[in-house]
C-alpha positions in Angstrom: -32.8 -44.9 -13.3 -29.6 -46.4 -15.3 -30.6 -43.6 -18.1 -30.2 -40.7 -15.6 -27.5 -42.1 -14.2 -26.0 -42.5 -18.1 -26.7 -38.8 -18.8 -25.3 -37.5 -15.7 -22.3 -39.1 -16.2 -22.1 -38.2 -19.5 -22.4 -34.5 -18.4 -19.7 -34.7 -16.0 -16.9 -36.0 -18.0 -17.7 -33.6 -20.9 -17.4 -30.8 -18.1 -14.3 -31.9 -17.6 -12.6 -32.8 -20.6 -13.4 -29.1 -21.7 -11.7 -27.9 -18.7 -8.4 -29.8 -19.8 -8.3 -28.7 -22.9 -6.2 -25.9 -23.3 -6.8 -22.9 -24.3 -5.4 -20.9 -27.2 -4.8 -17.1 -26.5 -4.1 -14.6 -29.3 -0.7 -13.6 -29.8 -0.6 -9.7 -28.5 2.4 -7.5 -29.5 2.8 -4.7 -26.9 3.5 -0.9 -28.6 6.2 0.8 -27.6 3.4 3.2 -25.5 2.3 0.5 -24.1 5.4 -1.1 -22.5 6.6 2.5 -21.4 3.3 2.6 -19.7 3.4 -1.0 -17.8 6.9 0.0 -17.1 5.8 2.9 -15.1 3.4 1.1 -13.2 5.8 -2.0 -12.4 7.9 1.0 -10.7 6.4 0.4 -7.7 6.3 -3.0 -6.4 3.5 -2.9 -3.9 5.0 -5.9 -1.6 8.5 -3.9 -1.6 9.8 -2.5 1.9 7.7 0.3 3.3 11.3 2.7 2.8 11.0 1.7 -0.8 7.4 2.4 -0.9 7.1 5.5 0.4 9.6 7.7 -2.0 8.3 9.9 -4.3 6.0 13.0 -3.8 2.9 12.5 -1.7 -0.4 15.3 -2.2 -2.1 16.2 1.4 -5.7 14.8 0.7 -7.7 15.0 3.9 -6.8 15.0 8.2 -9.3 13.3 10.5 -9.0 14.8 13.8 -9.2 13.9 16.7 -10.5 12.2 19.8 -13.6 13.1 21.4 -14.4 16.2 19.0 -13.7 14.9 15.7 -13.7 16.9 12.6 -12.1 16.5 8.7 -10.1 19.5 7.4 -9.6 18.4 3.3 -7.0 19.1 0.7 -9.7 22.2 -1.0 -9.7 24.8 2.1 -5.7 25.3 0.3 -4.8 28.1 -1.7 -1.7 25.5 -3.3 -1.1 21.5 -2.4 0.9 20.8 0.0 3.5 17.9 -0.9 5.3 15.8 1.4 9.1 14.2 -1.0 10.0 11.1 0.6 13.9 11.2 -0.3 16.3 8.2 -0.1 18.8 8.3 2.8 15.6 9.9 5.0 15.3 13.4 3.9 11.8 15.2 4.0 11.0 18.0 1.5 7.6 20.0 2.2 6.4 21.8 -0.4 3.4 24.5 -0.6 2.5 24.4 -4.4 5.8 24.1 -6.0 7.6 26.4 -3.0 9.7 24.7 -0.9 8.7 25.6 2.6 10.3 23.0 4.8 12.8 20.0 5.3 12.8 17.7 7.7 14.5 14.1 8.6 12.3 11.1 8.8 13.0 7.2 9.8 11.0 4.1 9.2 10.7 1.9 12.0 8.6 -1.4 13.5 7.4 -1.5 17.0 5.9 1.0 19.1 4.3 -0.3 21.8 6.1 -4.1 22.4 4.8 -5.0 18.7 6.0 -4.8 15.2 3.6 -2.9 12.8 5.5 -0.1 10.8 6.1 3.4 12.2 7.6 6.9 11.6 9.6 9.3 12.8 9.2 13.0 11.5 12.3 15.6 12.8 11.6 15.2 16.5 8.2 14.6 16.8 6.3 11.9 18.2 6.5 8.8 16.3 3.1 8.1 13.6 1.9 4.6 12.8 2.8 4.2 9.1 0.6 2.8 6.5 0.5 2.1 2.6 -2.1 0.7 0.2 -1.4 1.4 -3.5 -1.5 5.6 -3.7 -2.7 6.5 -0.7 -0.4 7.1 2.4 -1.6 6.9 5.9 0.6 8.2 8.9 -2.1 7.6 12.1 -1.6 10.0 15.5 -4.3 8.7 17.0 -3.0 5.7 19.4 -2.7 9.8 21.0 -6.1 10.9 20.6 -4.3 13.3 17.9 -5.0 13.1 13.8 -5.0 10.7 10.9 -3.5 12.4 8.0 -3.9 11.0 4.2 -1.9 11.7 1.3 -2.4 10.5 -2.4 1.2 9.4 -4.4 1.5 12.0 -7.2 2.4 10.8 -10.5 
């Protein structure tokens, strides 16, 4: 029994003494392509404010629509993408290809019904619940019974 005990013991502090050791790593030297590209990608920070988040130019992947009848309408029934540019200052380009069709004001708020999650305003329509994760843009109607659009961030 004192022999298992011995050997288990003996297991368990070798576990951990390899654990303390530290490790060495392999010096890596970054090109000059490859800190231009993690430069790009640190652009976007994606804990920064929802107004900081949502600048750039936005592709129109997919709608969900909506209530009892619902049915998906996707970016490939278009002739050209249509392109929502999220300006500073709350200006709203829409674009049909690379035509400018449309502009519109837009404002980022929290709170629509006595609560605080993030929502927005587009010209004077009703207000859409607001959502971001990584590229994809979510602005949600249906707390309306209306649509659920989806964009992707274009790069």
């Amino acid at each position: 029994m004192q022999i298992i005990l011995l050997l288990f013991s003996v297991l368990l502090f070798s576990c951990k003494a390899s654990k303390d050791q530290p490790k060495s790593e392999p010096a890596l030297t970054d090109t000059p392509e490859q800190k231009q590209e993690a430069e790009q990608t640190n652009e976007i920070q994606p804990d920064a404010p929802l107004e900081t988040l949502i600048l750039g130019n936005w592709e129109w992947w997919k709608t969900i629509c909506c209530g009892r009848t619902p049915f998906t309408e996707t970016s490939e029934s278009l002739k050209a993408p249509k392109i929502l540019e999220f300006q500073t200052g709350g200006a709203l380009l829409y674009y049909s290809g690379t035509e400018l069709t449309s502009t519109q004001n837009y404002k980022i708020s929290y709170g629509l019904v006595n609560d605080d999650r993030p929502v927005i305003n587009i010209g004077a329509t009703r207000p859409g619940m607001l959502y971001i994760k990584g590229d994809t843009l979510m602005i949600d109607y249906g707390y309306v019974d209306l649509q659920t659009e989806y964009y992707l961030r274009r790069k």
